[in-house]
mmCIF file as Biopython writes it, N, C-alpha, C and O atoms, coordinates in Angstrom:
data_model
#
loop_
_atom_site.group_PDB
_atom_site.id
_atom_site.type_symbol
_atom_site.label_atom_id
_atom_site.label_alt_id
_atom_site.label_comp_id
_atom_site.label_asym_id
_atom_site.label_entity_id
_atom_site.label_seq_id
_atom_site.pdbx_PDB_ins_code
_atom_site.Cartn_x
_atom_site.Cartn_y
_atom_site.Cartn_z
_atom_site.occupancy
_atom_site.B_iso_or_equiv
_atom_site.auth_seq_id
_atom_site.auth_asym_id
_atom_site.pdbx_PDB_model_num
ATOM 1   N N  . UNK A ? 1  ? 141.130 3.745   -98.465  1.0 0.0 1  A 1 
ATOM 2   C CA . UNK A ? 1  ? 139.943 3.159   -99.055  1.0 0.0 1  A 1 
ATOM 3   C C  . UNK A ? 1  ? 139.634 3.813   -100.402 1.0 0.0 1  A 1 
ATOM 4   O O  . UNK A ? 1  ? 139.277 3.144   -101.372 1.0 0.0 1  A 1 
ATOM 5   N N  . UNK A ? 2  ? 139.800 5.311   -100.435 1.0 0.0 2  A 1 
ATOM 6   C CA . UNK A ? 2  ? 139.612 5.907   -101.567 1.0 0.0 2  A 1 
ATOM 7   C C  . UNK A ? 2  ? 140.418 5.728   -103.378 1.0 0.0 2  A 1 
ATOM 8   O O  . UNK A ? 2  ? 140.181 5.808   -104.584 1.0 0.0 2  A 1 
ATOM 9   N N  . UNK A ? 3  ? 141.672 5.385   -102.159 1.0 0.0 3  A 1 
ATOM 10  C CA . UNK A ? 3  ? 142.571 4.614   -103.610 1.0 0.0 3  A 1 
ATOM 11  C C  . UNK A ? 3  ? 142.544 3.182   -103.678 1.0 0.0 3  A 1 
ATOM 12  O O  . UNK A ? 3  ? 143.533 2.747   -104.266 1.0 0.0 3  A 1 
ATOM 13  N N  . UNK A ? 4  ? 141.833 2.397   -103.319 1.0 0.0 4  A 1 
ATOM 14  C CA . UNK A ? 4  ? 141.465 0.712   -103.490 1.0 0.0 4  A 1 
ATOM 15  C C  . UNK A ? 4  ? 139.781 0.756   -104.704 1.0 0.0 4  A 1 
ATOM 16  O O  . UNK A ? 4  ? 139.433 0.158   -105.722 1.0 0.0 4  A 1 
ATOM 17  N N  . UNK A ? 5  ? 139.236 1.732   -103.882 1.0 0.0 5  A 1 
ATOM 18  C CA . UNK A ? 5  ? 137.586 1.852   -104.464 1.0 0.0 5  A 1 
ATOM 19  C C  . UNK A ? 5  ? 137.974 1.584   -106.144 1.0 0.0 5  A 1 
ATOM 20  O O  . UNK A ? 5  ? 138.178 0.414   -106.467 1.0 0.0 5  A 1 
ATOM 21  N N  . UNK A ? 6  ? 138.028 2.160   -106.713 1.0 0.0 6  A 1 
ATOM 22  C CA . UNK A ? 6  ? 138.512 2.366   -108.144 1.0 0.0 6  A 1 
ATOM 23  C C  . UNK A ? 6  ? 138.475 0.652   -108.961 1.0 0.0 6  A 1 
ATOM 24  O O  . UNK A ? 6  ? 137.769 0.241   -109.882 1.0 0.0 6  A 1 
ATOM 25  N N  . UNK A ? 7  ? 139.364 0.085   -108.294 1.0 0.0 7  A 1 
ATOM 26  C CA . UNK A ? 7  ? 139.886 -1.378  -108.480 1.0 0.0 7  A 1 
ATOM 27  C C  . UNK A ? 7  ? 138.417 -2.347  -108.262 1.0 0.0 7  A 1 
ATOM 28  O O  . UNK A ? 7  ? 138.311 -3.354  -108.962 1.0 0.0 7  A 1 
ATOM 29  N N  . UNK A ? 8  ? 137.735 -2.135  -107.656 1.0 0.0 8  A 1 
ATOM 30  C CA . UNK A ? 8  ? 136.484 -2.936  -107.174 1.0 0.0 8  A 1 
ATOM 31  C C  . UNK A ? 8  ? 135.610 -2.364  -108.221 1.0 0.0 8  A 1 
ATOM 32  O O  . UNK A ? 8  ? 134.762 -3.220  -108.473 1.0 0.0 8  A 1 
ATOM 33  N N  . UNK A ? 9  ? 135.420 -1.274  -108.972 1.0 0.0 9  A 1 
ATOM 34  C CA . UNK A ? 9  ? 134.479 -1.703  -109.999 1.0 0.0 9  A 1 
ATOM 35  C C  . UNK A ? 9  ? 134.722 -2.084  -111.339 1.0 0.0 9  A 1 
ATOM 36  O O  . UNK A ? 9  ? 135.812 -2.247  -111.887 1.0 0.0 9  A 1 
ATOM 37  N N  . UNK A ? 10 ? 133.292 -2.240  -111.925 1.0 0.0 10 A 1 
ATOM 38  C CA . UNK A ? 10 ? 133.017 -2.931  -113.191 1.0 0.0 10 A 1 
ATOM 39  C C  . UNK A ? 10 ? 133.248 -1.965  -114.106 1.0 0.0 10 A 1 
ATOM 40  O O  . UNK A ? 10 ? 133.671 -0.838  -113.844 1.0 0.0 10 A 1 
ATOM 41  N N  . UNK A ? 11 ? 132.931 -2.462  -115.370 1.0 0.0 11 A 1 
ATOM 42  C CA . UNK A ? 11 ? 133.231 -1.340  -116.246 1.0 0.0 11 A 1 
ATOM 43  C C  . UNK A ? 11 ? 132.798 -0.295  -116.586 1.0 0.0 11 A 1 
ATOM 44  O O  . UNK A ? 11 ? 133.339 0.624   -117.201 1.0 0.0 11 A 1 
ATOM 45  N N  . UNK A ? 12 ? 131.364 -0.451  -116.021 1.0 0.0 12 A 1 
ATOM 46  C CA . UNK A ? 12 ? 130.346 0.964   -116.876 1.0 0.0 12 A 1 
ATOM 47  C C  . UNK A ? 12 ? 130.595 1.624   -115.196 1.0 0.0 12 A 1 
ATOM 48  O O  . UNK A ? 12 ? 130.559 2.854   -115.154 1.0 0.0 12 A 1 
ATOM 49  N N  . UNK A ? 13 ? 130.817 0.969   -113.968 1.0 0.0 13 A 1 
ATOM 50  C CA . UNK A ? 13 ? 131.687 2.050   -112.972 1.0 0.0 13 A 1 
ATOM 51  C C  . UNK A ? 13 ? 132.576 2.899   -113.215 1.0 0.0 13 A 1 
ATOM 52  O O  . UNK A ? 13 ? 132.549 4.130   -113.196 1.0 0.0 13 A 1 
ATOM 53  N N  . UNK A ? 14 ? 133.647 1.915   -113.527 1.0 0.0 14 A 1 
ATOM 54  C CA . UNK A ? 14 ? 134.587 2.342   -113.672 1.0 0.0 14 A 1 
ATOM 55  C C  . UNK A ? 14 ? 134.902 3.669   -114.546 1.0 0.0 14 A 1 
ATOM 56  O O  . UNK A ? 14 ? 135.861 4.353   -114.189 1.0 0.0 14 A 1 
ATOM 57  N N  . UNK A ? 15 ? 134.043 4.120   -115.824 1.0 0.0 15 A 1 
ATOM 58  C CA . UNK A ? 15 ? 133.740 4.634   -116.531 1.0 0.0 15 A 1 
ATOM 59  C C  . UNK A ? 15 ? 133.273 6.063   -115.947 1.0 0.0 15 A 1 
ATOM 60  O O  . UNK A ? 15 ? 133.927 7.106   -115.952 1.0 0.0 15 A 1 
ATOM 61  N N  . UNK A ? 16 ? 132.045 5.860   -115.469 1.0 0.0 16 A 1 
ATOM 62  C CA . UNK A ? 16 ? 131.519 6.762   -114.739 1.0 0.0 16 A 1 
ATOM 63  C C  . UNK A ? 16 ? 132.455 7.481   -113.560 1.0 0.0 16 A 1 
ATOM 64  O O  . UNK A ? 16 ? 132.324 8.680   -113.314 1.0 0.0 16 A 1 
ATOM 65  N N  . UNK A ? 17 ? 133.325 6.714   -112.919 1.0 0.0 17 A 1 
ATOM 66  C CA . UNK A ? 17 ? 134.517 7.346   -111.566 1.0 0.0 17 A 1 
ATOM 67  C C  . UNK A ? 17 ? 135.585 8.204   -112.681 1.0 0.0 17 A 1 
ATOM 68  O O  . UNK A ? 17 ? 136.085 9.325   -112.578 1.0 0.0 17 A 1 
ATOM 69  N N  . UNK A ? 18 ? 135.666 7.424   -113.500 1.0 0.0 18 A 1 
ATOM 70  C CA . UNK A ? 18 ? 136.989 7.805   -114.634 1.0 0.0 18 A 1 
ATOM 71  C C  . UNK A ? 18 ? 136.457 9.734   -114.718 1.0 0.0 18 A 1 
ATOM 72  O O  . UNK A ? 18 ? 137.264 10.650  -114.555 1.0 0.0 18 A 1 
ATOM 73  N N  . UNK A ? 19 ? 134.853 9.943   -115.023 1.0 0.0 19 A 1 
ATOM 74  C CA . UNK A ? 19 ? 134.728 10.916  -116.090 1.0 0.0 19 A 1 
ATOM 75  C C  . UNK A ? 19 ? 134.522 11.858  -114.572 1.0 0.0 19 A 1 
ATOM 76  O O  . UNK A ? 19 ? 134.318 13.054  -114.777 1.0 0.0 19 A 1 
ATOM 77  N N  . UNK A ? 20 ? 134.551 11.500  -113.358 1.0 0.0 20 A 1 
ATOM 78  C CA . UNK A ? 20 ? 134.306 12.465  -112.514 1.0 0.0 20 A 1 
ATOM 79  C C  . UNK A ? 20 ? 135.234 13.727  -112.497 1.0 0.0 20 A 1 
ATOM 80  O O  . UNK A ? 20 ? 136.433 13.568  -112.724 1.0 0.0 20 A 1 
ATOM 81  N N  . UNK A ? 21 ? 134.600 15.303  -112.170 1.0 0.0 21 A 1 
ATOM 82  C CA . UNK A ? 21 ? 135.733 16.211  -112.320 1.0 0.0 21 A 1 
ATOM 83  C C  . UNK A ? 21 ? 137.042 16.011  -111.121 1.0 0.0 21 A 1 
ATOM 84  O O  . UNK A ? 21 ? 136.903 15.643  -109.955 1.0 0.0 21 A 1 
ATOM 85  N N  . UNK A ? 22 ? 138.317 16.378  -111.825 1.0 0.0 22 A 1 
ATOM 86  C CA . UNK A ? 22 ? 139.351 16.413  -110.836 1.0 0.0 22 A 1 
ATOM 87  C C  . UNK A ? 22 ? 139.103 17.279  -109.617 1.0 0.0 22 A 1 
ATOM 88  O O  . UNK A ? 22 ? 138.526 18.367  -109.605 1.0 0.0 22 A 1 
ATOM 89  N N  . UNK A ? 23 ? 139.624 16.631  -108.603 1.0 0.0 23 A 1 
ATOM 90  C CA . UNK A ? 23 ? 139.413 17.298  -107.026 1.0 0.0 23 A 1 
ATOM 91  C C  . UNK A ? 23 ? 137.578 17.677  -107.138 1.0 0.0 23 A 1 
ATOM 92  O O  . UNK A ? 23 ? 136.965 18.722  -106.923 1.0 0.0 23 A 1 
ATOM 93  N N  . UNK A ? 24 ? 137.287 16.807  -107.412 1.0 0.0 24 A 1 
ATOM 94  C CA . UNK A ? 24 ? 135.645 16.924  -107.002 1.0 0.0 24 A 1 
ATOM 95  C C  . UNK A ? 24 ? 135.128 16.089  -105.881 1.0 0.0 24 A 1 
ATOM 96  O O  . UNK A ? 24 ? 133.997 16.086  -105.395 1.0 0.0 24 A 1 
ATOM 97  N N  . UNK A ? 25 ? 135.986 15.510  -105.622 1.0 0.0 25 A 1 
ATOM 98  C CA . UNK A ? 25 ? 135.521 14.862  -104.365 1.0 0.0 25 A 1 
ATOM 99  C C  . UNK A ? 25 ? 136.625 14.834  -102.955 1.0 0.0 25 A 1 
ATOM 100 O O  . UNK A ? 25 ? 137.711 14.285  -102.771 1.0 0.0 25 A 1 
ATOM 101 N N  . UNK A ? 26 ? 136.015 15.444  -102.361 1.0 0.0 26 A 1 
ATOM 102 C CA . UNK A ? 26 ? 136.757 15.368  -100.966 1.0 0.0 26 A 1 
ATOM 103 C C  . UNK A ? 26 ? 136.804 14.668  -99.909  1.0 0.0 26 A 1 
ATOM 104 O O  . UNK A ? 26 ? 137.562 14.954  -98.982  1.0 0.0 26 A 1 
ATOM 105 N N  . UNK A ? 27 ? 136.033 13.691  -99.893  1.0 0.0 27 A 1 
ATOM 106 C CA . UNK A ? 27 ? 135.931 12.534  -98.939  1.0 0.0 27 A 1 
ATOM 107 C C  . UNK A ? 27 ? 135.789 11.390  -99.073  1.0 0.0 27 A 1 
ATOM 108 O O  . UNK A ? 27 ? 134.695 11.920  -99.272  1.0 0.0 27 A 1 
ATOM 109 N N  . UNK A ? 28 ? 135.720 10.095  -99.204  1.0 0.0 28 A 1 
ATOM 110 C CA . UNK A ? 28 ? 135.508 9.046   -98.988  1.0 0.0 28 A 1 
ATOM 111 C C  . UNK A ? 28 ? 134.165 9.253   -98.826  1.0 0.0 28 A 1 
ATOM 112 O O  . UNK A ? 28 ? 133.523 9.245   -99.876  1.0 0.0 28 A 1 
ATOM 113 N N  . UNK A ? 29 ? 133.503 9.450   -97.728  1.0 0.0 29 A 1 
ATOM 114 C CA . UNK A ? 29 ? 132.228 9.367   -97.767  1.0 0.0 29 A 1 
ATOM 115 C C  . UNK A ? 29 ? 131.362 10.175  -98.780  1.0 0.0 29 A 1 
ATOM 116 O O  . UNK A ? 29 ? 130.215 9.793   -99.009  1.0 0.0 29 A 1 
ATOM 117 N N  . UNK A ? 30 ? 131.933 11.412  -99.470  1.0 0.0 30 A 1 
ATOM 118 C CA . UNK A ? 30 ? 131.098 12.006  -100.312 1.0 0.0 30 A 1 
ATOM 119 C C  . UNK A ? 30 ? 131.030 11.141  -101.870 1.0 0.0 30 A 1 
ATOM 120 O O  . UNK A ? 30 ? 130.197 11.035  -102.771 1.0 0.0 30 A 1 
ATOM 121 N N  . UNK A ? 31 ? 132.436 10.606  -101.592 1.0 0.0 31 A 1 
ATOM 122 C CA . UNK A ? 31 ? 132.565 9.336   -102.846 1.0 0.0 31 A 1 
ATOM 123 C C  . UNK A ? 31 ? 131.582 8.396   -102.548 1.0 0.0 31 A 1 
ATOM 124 O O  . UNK A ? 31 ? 130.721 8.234   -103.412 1.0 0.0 31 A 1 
ATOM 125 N N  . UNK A ? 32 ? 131.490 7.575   -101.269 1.0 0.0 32 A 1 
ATOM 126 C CA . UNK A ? 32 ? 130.166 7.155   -101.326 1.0 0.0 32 A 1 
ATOM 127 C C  . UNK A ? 32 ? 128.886 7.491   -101.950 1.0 0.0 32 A 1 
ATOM 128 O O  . UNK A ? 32 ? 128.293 6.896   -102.849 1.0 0.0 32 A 1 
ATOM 129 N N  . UNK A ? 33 ? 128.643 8.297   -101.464 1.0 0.0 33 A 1 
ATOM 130 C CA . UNK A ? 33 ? 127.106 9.628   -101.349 1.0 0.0 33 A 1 
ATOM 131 C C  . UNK A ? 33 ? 127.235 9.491   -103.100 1.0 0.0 33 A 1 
ATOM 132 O O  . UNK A ? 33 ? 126.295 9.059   -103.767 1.0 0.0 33 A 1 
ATOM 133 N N  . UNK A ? 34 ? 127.956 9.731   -103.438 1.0 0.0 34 A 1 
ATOM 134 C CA . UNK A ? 34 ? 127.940 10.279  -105.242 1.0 0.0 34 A 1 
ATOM 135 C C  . UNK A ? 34 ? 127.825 8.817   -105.877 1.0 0.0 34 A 1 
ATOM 136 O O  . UNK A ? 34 ? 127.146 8.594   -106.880 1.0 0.0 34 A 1 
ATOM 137 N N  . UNK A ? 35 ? 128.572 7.824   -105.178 1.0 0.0 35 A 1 
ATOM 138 C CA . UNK A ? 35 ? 128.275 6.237   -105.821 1.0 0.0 35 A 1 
ATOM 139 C C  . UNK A ? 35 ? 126.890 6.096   -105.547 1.0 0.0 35 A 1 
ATOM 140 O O  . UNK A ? 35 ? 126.253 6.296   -106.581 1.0 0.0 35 A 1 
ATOM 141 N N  . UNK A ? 36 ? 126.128 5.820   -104.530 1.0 0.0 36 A 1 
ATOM 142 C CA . UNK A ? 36 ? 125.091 5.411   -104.306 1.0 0.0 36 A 1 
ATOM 143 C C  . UNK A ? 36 ? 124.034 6.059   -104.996 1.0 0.0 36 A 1 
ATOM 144 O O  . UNK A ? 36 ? 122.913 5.685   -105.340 1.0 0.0 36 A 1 
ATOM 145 N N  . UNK A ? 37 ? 124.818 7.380   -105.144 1.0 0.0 37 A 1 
ATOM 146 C CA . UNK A ? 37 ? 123.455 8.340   -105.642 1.0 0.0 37 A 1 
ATOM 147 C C  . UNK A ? 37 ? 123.213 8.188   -107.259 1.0 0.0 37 A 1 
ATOM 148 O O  . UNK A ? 37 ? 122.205 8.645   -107.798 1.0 0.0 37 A 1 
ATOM 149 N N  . UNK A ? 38 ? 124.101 7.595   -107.870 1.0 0.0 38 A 1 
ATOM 150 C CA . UNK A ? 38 ? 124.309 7.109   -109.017 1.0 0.0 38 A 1 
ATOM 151 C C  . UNK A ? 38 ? 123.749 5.686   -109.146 1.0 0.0 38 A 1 
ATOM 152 O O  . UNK A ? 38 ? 122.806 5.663   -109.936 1.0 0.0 38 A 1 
ATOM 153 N N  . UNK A ? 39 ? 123.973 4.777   -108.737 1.0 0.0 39 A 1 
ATOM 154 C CA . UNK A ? 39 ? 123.647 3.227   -108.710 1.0 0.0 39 A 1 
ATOM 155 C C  . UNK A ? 39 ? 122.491 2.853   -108.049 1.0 0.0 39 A 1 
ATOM 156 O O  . UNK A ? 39 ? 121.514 2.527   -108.724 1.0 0.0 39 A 1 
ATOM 157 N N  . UNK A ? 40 ? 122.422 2.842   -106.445 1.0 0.0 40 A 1 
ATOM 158 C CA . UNK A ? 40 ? 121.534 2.672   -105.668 1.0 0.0 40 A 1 
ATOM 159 C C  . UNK A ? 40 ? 119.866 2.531   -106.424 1.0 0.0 40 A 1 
ATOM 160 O O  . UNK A ? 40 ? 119.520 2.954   -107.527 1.0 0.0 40 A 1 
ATOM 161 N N  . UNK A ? 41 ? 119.028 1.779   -105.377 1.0 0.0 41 A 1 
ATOM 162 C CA . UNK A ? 41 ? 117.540 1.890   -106.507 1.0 0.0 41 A 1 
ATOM 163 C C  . UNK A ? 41 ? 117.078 3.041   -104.722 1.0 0.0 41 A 1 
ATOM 164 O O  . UNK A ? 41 ? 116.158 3.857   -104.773 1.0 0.0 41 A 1 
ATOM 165 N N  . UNK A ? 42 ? 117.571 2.915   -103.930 1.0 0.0 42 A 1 
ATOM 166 C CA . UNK A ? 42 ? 116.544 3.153   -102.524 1.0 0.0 42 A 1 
ATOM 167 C C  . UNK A ? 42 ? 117.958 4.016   -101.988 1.0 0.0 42 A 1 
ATOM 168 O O  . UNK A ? 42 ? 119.077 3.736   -102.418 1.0 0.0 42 A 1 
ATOM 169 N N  . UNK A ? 43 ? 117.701 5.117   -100.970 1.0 0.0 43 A 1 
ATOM 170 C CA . UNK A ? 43 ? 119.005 5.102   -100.524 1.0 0.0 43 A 1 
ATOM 171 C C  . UNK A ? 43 ? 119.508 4.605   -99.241  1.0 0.0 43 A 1 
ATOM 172 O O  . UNK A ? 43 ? 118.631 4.401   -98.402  1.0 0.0 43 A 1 
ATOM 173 N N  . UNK A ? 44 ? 120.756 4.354   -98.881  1.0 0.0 44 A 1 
ATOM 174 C CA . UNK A ? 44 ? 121.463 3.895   -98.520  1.0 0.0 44 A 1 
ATOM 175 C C  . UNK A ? 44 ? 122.369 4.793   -96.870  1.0 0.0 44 A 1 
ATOM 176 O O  . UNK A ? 44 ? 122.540 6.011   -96.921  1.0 0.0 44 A 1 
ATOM 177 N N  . UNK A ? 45 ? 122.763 4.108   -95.779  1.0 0.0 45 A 1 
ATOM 178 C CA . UNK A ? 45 ? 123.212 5.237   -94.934  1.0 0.0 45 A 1 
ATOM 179 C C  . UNK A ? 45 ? 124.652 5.222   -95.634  1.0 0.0 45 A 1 
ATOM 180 O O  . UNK A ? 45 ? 125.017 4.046   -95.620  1.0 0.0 45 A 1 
ATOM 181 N N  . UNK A ? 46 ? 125.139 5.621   -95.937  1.0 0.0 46 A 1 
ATOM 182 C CA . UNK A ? 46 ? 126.859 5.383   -96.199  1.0 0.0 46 A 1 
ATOM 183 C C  . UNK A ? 46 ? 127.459 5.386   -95.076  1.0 0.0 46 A 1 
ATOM 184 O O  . UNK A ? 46 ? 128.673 5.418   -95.276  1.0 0.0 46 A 1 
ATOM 185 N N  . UNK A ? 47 ? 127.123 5.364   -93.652  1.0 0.0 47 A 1 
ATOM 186 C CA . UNK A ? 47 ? 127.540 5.116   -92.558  1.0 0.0 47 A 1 
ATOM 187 C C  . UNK A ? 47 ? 127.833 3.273   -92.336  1.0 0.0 47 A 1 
ATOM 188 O O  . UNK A ? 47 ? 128.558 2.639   -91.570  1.0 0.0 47 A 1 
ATOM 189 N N  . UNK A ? 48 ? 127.052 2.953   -93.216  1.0 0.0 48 A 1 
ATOM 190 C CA . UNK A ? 48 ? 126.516 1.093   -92.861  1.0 0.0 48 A 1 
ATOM 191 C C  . UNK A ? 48 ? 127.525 0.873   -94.111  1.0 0.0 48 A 1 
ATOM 192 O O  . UNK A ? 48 ? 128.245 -0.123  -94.037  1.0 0.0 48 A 1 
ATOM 193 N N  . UNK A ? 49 ? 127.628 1.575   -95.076  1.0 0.0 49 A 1 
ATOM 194 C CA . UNK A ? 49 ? 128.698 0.980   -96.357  1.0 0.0 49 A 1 
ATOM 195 C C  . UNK A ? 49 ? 129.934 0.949   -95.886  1.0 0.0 49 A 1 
ATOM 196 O O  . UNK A ? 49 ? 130.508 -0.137  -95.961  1.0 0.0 49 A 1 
ATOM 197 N N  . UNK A ? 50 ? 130.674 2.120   -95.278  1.0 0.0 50 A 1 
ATOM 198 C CA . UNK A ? 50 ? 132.001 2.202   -94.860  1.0 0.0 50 A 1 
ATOM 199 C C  . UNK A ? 50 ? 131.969 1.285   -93.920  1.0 0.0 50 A 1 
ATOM 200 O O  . UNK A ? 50 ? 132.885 0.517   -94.214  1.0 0.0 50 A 1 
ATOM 201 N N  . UNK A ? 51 ? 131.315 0.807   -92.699  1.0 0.0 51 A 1 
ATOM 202 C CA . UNK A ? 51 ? 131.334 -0.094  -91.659  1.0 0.0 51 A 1 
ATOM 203 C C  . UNK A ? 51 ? 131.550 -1.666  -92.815  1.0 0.0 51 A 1 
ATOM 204 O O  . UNK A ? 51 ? 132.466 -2.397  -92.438  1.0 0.0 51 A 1 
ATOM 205 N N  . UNK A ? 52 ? 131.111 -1.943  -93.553  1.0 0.0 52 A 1 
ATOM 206 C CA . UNK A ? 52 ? 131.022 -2.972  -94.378  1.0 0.0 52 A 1 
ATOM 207 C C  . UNK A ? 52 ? 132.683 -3.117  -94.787  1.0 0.0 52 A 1 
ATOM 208 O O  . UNK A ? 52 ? 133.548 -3.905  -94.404  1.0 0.0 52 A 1 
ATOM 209 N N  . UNK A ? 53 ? 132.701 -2.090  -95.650  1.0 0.0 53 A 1 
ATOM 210 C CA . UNK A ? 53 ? 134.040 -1.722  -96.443  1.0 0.0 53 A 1 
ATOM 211 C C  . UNK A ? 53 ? 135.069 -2.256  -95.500  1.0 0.0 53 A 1 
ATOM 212 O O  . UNK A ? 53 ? 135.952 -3.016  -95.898  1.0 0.0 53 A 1 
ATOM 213 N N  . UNK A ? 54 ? 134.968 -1.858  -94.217  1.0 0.0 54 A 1 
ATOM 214 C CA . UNK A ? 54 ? 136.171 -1.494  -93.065  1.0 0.0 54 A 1 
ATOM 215 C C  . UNK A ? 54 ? 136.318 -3.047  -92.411  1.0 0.0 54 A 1 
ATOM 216 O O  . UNK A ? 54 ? 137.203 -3.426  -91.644  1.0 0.0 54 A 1 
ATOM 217 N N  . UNK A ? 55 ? 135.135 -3.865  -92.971  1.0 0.0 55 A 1 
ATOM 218 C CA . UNK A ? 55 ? 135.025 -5.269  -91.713  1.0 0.0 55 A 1 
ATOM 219 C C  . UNK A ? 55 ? 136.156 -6.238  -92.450  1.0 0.0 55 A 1 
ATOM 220 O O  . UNK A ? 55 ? 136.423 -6.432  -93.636  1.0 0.0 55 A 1 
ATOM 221 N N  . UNK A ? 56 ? 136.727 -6.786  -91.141  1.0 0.0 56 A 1 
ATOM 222 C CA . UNK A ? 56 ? 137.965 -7.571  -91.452  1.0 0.0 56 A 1 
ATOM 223 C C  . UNK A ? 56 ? 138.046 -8.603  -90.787  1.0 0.0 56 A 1 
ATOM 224 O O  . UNK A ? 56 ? 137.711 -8.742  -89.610  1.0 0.0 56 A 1 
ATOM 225 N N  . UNK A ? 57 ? 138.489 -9.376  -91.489  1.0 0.0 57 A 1 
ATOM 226 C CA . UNK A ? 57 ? 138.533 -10.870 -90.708  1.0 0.0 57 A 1 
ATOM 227 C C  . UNK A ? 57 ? 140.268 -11.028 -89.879  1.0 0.0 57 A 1 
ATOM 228 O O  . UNK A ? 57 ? 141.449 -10.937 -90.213  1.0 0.0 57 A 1 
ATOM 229 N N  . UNK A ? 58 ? 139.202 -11.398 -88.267  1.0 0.0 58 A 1 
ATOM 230 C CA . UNK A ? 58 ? 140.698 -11.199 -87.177  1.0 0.0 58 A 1 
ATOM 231 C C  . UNK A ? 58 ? 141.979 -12.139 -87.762  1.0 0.0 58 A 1 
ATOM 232 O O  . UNK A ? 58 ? 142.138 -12.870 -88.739  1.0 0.0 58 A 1 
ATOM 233 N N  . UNK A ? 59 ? 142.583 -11.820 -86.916  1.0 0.0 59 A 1 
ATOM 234 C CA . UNK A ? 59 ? 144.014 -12.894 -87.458  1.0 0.0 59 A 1 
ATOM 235 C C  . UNK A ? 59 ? 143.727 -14.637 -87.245  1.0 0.0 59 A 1 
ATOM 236 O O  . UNK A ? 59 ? 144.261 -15.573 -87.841  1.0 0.0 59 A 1 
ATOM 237 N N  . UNK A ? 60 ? 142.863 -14.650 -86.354  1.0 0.0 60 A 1 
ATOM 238 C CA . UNK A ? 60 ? 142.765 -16.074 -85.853  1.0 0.0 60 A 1 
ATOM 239 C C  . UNK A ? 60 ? 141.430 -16.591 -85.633  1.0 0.0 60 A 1 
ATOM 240 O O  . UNK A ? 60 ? 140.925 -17.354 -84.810  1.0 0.0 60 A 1 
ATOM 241 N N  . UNK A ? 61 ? 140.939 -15.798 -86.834  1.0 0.0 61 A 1 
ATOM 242 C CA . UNK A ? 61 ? 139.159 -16.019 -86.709  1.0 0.0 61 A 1 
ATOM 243 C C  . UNK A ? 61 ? 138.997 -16.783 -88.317  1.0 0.0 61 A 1 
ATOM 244 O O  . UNK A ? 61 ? 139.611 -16.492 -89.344  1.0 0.0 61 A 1 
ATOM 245 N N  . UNK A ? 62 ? 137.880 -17.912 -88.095  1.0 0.0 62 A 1 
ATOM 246 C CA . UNK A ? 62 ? 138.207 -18.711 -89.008  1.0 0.0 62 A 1 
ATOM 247 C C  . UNK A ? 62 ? 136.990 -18.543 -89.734  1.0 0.0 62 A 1 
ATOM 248 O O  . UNK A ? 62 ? 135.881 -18.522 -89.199  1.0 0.0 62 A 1 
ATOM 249 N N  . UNK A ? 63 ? 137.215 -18.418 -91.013  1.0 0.0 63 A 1 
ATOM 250 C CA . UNK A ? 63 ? 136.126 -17.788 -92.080  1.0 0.0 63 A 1 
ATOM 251 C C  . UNK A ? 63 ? 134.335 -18.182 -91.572  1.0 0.0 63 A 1 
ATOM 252 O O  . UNK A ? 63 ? 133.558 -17.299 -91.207  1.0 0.0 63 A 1 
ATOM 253 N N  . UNK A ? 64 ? 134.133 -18.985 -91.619  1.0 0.0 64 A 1 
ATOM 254 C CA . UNK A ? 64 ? 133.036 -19.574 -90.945  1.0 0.0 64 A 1 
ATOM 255 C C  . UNK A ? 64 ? 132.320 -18.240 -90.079  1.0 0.0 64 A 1 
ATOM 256 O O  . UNK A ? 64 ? 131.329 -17.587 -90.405  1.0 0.0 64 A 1 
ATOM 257 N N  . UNK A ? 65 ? 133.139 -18.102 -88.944  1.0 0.0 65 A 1 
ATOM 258 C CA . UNK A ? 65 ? 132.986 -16.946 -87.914  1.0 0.0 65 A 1 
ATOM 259 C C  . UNK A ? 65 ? 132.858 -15.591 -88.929  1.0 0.0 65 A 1 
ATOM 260 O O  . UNK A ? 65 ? 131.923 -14.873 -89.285  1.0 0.0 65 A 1 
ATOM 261 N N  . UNK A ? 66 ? 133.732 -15.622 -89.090  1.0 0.0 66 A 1 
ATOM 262 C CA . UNK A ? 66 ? 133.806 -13.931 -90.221  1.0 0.0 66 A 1 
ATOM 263 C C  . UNK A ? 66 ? 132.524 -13.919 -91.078  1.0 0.0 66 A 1 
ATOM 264 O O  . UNK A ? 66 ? 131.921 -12.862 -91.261  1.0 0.0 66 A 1 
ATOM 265 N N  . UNK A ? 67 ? 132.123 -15.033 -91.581  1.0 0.0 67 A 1 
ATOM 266 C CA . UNK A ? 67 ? 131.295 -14.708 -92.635  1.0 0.0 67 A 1 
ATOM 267 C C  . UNK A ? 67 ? 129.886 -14.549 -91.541  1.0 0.0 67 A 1 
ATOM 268 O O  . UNK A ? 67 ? 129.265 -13.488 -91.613  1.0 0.0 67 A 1 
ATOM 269 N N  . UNK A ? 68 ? 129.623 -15.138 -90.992  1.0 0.0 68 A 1 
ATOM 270 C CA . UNK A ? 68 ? 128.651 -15.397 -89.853  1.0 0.0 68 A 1 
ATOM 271 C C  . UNK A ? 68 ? 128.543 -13.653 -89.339  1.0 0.0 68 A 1 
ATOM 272 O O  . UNK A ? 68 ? 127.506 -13.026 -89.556  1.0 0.0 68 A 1 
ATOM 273 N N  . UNK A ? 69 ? 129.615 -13.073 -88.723  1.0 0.0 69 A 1 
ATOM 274 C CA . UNK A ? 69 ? 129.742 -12.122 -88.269  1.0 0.0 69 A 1 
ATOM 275 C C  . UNK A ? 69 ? 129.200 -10.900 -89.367  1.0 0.0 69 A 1 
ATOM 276 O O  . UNK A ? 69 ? 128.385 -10.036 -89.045  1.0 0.0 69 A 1 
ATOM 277 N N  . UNK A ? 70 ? 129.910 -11.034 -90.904  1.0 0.0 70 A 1 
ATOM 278 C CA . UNK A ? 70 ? 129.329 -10.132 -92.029  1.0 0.0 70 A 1 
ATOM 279 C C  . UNK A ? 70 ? 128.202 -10.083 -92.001  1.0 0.0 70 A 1 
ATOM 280 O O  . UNK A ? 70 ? 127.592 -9.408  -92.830  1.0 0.0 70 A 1 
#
């Protein structure tokens, strides 16, 4: 997830992830924590973001359902 994140933002993101220090982040979730804590207006559980991140549509589940389910 940590090497996909990157690709999903915009530019003034992208910018901001770019200028972060090397090996400053050790988790996925602290990458969260540091996104949200940056962007966010309210905060956020990053428990409910990664659950988001992680949701996948089954092999034989037809968008309708999936989106319903999101």
């Amino acid at each position: 997830m940590a090497k996909f994140f990157p690709h999903t933002l915009t530019r003034l993101a992208f910018e901001w992830f770019s200028n972060l220090p090397k090996n400053s982040i050790e988790t996925f979730y602290k990458l969260c924590y540091k996104f949200l804590g940056m962007y966010a207006l309210k905060p956020i559980d990053v428990s409910e973001v990664v659950s988001l991140i992680r949701l996948k549509q089954g092999k034989l589940e037809v968008m309708t359902s999936f989106i319903h389910r999101f």
